[in-house]
C-alpha positions in Angstrom: 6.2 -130.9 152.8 9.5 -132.3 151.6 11.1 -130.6 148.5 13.4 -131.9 146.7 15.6 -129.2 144.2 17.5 -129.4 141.1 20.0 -127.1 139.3 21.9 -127.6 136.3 21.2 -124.6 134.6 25.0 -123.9 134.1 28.0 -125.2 135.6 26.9 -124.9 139.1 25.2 -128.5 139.8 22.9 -128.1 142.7 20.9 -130.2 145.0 18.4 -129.0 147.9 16.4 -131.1 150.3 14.2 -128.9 152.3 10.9 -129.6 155.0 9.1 -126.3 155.5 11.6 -123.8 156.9 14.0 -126.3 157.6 17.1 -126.9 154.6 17.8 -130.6 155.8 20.9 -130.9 153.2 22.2 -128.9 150.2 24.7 -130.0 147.7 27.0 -127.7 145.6 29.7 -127.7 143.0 31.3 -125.4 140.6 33.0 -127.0 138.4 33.2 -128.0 134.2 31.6 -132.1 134.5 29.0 -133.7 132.7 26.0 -133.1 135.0 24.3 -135.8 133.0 26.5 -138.4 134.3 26.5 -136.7 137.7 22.9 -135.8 138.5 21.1 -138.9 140.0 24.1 -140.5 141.8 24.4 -136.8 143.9 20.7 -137.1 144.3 21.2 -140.6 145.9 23.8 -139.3 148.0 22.0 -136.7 149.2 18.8 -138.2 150.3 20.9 -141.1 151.6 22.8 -138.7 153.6 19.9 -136.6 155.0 18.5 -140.4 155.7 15.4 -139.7 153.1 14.2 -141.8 150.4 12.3 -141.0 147.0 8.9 -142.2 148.7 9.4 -139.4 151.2 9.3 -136.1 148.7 6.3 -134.2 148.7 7.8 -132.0 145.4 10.2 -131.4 142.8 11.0 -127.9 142.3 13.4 -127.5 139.2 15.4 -124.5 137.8 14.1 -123.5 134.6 16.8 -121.4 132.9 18.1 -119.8 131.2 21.4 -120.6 131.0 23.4 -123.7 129.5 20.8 -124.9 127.0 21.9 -129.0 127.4 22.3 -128.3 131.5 18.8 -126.7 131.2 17.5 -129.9 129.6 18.9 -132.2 131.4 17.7 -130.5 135.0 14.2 -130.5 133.3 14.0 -134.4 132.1 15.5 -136.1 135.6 12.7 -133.3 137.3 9.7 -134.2 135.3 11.4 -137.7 135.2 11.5 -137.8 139.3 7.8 -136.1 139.5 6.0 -138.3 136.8 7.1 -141.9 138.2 6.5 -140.7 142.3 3.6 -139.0 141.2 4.4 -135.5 143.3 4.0 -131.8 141.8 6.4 -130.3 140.0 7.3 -126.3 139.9 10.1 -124.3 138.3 11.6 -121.1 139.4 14.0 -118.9 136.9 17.3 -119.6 137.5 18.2 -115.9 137.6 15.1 -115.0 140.4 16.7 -117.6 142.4 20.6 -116.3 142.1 18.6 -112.7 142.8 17.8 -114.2 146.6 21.4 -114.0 147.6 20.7 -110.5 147.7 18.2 -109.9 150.1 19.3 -107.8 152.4 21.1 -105.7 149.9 18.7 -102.4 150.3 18.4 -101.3 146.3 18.3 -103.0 142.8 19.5 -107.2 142.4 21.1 -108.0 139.0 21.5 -111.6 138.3 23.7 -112.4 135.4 25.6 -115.4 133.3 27.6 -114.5 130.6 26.0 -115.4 127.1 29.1 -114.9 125.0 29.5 -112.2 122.2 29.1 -109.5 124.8 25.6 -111.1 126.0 24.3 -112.0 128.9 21.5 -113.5 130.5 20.0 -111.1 133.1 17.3 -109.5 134.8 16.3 -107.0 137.5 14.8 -107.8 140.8 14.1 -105.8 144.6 13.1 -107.1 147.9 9.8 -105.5 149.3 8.4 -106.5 152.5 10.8 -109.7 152.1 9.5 -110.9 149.4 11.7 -111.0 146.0 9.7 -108.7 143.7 10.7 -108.8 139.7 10.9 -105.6 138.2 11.9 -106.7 134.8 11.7 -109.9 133.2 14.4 -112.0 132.1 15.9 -111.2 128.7 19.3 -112.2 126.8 20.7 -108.4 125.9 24.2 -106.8 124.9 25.6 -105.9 128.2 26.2 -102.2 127.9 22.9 -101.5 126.7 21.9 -103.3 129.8 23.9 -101.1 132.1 23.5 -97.8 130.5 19.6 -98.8 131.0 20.3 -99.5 134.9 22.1 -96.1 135.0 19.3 -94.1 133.9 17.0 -95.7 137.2 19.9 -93.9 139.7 19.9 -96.7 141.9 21.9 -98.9 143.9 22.2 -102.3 141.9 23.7 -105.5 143.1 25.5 -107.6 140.9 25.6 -111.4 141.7 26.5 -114.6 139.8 30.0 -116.3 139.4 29.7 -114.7 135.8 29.7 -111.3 137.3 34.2 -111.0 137.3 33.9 -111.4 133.2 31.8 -108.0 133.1 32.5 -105.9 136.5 34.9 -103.6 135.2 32.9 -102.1 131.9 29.8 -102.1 135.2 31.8 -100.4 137.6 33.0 -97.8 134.1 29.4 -96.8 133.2 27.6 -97.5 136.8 30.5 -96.0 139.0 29.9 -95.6 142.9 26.1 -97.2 141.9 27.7 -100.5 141.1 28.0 -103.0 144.5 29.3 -106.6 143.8 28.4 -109.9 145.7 30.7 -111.4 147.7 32.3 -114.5 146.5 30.3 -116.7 149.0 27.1 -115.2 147.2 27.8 -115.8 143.7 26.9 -119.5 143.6 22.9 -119.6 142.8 21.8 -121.5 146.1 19.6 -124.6 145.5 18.4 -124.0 148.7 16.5 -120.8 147.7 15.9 -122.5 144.5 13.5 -125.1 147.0 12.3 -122.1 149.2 11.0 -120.4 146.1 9.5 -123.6 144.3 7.9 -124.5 147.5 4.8 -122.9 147.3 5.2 -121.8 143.7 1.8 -123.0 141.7 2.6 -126.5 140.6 2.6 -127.0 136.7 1.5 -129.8 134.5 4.6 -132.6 134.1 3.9 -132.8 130.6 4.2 -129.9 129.7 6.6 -127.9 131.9 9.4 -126.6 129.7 12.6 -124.6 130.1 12.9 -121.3 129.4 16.0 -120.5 127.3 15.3 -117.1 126.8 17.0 -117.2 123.3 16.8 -119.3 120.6 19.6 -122.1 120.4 21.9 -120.8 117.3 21.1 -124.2 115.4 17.2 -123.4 116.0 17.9 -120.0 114.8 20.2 -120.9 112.0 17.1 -123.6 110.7 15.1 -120.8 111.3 16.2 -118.4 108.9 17.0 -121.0 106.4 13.4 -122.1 106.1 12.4 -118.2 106.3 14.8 -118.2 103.0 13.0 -121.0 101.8 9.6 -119.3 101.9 
């Protein structure tokens, strides 16, 4: 089985092209561009490199969010886009449960977060047993400190990863103290690789209606919302 997988969840744009236990090429950046404009041209690049072509995937496996609601979206349409018109499965994997894998041989709690503004952020809470990645709680969008005053009252280890995680470490490291580990810089990029490890064998879901999960309403949806609540 050859996967192909997408990220553009948030600013990280990554590409994975995987057989079985074999990651044949990976492709990563970091940086504030238009992933829109950037997407397929990397994809072409990267099969052309790893001297595969779009006849010769077995799956897409796409991040689902949350995260950047227009990078979520447009991840999702050249995915379901790619799956539809080769006529191949299709599976998303959280974009958070994904980040959590660079943690597995961190022996306690993973915390994957991205920074959601205001305070927020995008996060949830994960362990390796038997080396598998286990979820422990789901993802949410929640204030921060709440967050890590929760984590404190589990008296465990917890690992925070994500490139987000330098905004927020020192209010962690103030309430969490010695319990608080960090990722290493090398870890902090969510890996498209584990993003096609995960998908792999995931169930595959329908093309048509595969969504993202944002977690949180956009503020415009919420604003409409609340004016048609008003309304009522």
């Amino acid at each position: 089985m050859k996967v192909l997988a997408i990220d553009t969840s948030n600013y990280t744009l990554g590409l994975a092209l995987m057989e079985e236990d074999l990651v044949i090429g990976e492709y990563i950046t970091t940086v504030k561009k238009n992933h829109s404009i950037r997407v397929m041209p990397a994809i072409d690049m990267l099969l052309k490199d790893c001297d595969a072509k779009p006849a010769d995937l077995s799956k897409i496996v796409v991040a689902l969010g949350p995260g950047s609601y227009t990078g979520v979206r447009i991840g999702m349409t050249i995915a379901k886009t790619l799956a539809w018109s080769l006529n191949i499965p299709i599976a998303g994997v959280s974009s958070l449960a994904f980040l959590a894998a660079s943690g597995r041989n961190f022996d306690g709690l993973i915390c994957p977060l991205f920074d959601a503004r205001r305070g927020q952020v995008y996060t949830g809470l994960y362990e390796f047993r038997d080396g598998e990645l286990a979820e422990i709680q789901e993802d949410c969008n929640v204030m921060l400190v709440d967050w890590v005053e929760s984590l404190k009252e589990m008296d465990k280890p917890v690992l925070f990863v994500g490139n987000d995680v330098p905004l927020h470490r020192e209010k962690i490291s103030e309430i969490l103290g010695g319990k608080a580990h960090f990722a290493g810089v090398t870890q902090n990029n969510p890996r498209p690789s584990e993003l096609a490890l995960m998908g792999m064998h995931a169930e595959p879901a329908d093309v048509h209606t595969i969504v993202p999960n944002y977690v949180r309403l956009a503020e415009a949806e919420a604003k409409w919302l609340e004016a048609q609540k008003a309304k009522e």
